[in-house]
N, C-alpha and C positions, 0 to 999 in steps of 0.2 A: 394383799397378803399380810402386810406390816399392818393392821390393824385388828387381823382374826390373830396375828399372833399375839399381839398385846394381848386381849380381850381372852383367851384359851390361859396366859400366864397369871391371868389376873384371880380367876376360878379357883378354889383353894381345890374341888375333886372334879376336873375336867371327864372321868369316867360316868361320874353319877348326872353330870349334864348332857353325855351326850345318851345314856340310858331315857335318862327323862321323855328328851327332848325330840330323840327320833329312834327310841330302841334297838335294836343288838343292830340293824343294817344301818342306824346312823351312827353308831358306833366306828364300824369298822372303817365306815367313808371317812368320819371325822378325823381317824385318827391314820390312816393314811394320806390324809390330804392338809390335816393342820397341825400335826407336832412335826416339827424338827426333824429329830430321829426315823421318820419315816419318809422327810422330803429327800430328796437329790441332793448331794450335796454342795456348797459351792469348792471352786476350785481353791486352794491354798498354795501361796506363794511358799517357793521351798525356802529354807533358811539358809546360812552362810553356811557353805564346809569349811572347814576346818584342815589346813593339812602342818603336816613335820616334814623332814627332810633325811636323805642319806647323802651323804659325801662318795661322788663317783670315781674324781680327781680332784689335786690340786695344786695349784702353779706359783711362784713367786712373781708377789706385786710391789711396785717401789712404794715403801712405806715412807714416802716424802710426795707420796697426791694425795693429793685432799679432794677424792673422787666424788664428781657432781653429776656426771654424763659417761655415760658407759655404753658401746653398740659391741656386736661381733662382727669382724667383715673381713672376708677371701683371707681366714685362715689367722687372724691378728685381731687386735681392738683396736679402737679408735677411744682416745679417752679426752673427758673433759676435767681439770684441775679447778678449783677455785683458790682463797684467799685472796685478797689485794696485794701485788708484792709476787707470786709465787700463781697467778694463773696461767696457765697453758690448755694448748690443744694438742695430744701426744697422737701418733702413732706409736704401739708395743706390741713386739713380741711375745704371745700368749706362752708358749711353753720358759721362757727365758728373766721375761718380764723387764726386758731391757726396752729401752725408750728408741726406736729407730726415726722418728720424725717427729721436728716439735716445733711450734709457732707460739710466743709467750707475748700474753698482752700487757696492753700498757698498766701503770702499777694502779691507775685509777679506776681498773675493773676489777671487779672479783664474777669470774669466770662460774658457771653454771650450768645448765643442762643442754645436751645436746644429740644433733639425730644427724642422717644422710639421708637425701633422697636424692637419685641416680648419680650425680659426677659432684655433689656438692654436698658440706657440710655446714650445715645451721647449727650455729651456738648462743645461749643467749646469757646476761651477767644478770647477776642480784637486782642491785635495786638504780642501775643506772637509765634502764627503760633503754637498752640498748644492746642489739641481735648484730650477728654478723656472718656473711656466707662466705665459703671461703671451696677454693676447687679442692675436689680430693686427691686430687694425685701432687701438687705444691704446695696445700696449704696458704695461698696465696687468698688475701680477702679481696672476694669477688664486690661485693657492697655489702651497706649498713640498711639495717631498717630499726625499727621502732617499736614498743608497745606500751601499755599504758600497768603500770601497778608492778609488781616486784616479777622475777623471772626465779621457778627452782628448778623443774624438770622439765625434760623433752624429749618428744617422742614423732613418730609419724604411723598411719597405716597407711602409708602409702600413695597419699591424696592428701592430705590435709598436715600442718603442723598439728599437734595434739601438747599443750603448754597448762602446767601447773602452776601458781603463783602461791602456795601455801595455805590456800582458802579450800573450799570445800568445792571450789567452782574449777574448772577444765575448757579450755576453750580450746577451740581450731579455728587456725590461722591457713588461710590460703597462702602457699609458699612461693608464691609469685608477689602478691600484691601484699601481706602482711596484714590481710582483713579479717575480720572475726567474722567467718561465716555463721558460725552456733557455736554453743554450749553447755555443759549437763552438770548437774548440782549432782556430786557421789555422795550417795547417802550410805548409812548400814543398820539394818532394823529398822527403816525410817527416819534416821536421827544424821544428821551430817557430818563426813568423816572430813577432818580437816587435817594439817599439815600430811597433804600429797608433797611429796618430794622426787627424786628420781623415777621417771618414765621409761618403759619399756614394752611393743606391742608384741603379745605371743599369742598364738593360734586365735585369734578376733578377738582379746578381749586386750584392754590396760593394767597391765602391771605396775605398781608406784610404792615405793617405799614409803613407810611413814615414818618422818622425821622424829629424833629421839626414844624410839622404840625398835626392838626385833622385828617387826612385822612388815608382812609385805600383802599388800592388797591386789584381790584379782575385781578387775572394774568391768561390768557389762557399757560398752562405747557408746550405745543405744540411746540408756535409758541412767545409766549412772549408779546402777546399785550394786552392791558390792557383794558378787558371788561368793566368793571365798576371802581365808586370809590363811596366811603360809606364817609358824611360829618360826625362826631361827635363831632362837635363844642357845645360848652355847655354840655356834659357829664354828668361832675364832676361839681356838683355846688359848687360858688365862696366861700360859708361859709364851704365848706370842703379843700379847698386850704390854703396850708402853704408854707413858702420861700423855702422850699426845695422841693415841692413839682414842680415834671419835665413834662414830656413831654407822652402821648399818647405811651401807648407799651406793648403789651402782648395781644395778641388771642389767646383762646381754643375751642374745639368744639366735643360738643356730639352727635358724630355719631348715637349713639340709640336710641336718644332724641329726636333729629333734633334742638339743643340748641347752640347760641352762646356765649360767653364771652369775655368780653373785660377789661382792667384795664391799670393801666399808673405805670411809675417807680414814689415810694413814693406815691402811692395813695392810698387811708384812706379805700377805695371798690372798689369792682368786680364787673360789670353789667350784667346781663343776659339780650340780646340786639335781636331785632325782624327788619329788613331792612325794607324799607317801599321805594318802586320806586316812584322817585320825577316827 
């Protein structure tokens, strides 16, 4: 077929050849059987949606975390802090935003992304190549494990670690043994999306903030290409903004609810946020 189409594009009056060459019935064959426009088509990959947002509620968050890891769980969050100096692992009160449980690590960590799977919490630091599990109801560190290259987000579907490193690449880590079973290169148009930052899994796909930007990426887990992207420019309004106040980062989400949540490192609140296709 790739060669009758060349050779048909090449013909400056493909009509007058096929007049010639097989009269008005090799016409009709011809040209339902060799231009384009008369074949099947092939199937076409859909392109990224597009969404914006409405504000449902929203809650006060201590704008002294520097949120790197964000879950919702039995009614509260679970949050992860970074800096060196100033990392923790919080339990808070969603409606209050008050901190009821907190285990702060040592000053030579800067604390990073993090998830739960059944009675325990995995958190992992920047660039120390160093995870720690910890029970969920003490916060007590259960063990330490390892991984290779920087740590920003984290996430689970529930089987697997699911870890960002700021690269374009996502790996899943077995939550037992800390082994890289696979992982997916997220592209968008083809091209590779890079600084993934905070992890979050909602109805099968990855949610990941992109570092130094509004945006938040919906990630197919499969295959790595990036369904959608959600604007949230304007958020946070400008009379809640202070010098220290950074950048877009932390999703949660209530699976029971069907509720999302978003919030930034050093931001004053938490939104409960509704997608709206643009």
């Amino acid at each position: 077929m790739r060669n009758r189409f060349v050779f048909l594009n090449e013909v400056k009056n493909p009509r007058e050849l096929c007049l010639r060459s097989f009269g008005l019935l090799g016409l009709c064959l011809a040209l339902c059987t060799l231009v384009p426009a008369c074949a099947k088509k092939a199937p076409v990959e859909e392109g990224v949606k597009n969404y914006s947002y409405t504000i449902i509620n929203t809650w006060p968050h201590d704008p002294g975390a520097f949120t790197q890891g964000l879950i919702y769980l039995n009614g509260g969050l679970i949050e992860s802090t970074g800096l060196n100096g100033l990392s923790s692992l919080r339990k808070v009160d969603l409606t209050t935003g008050k901190v009821q449980q907190q285990t702060r690590l040592s000053d030579e960590y800067f604390g990073e992304g993090m998830t739960v799977i059944g009675n325990r919490v995995y958190q992992i630091t920047w660039r120390n190549q160093k995870g720690f599990v910890y029970d969920l109801a003490t916060f007590a560190v259960i063990r330490e494990f390892t991984y290779t290259g920087e740590g920003w987000g984290l996430t689970t579907d529930g089987h697997s670690l699911i870890l960002s490193d700021g690269t374009a690449t996502l790996r899943f880590l077995d939550p037992e043994t800390f082994q890289v079973t696979r992982s997916i290169e997220v592209t968008i148009d083809g091209q590779p999306m890079t600084q993934l930052n905070e992890l979050e899994y909602v109805h099968g796909e990855i949610y990941a903030n992109i570092w130094q930007t509004n945006s938040i990426a919906r990630i197919n887990p499969s295959t790595g290409v990036v369904t959608g992207q959600i604007d949230f420019t304007g958020l946070l309004p400008l009379p809640d903004r202070q010098p220290n106040t950074d950048v877009l980062n932390g999703i949660a989400y209530d699976a029971d609810h069907d509720r999302l949540f978003v919030t930034g490192k050093n931001w004053p609140k938490i939104f409960e946020v509704k997608l709206i296709s643009k």
